[in-house]
C-alpha angles and dihedrals in degrees: 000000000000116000088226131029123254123284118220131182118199121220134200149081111318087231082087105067105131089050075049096058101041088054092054088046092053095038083046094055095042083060102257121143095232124207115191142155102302091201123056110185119218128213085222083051090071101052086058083050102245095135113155117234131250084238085050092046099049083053105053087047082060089052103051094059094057082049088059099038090058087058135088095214139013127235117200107201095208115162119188079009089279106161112173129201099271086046092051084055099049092045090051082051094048085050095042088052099045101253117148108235126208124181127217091230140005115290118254111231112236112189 
């Protein structure tokens, strides 16, 4: 038996924040420690005027890679096997790095 539980990062757009949070529910409960994006912007966020910066952005990429670099596997929370272009990265840096990966759901085939 491990001396520590297992440490998961989900992945994924954060258009997908209730799936998000289901997966670190269910992690959470299975005894996992979960690390996950810690800001989902909202549409409805923009018209009050709380849009995050390029230079806030850039910086919570950054952090989401530590993020993934503190955990022993990778979740991609992918409904309908939508992967955007953040996620892509993060999954090429999970890979690069020796992380197993797991999806949420089958990818979809572009090309």
């Amino acid at each position: 038996m491990p001396d520590r539980p297992e440490i998961v990062c989900i992945c994924g757009s954060t258009r997908f924040v209730d799936e998000m949070s289901a997966a670190n529910r269910e992690l959470t409960f299975a005894g996992a420690i979960v690390v996950a994006p810690g800001v989902f912007p909202r549409a409805e966020d923009h018209e009050v005027g709380e849009l995050i910066t390029e230079e806030q952005k850039t910086a919570l990429s950054a952090l989401h890679l530590r993020k993934i670099d503190l955990a022993d596997r990778v979740l991609v929370v992918n409904p309908g096997g939508y992967v955007g272009e953040s996620t892509s990265r993060e999954i090429a840096y999970a890979q690069a790095t020796g992380k197993p990966v797991s999806f949420t759901h089958p990818l979809r085939c572009t090309g």
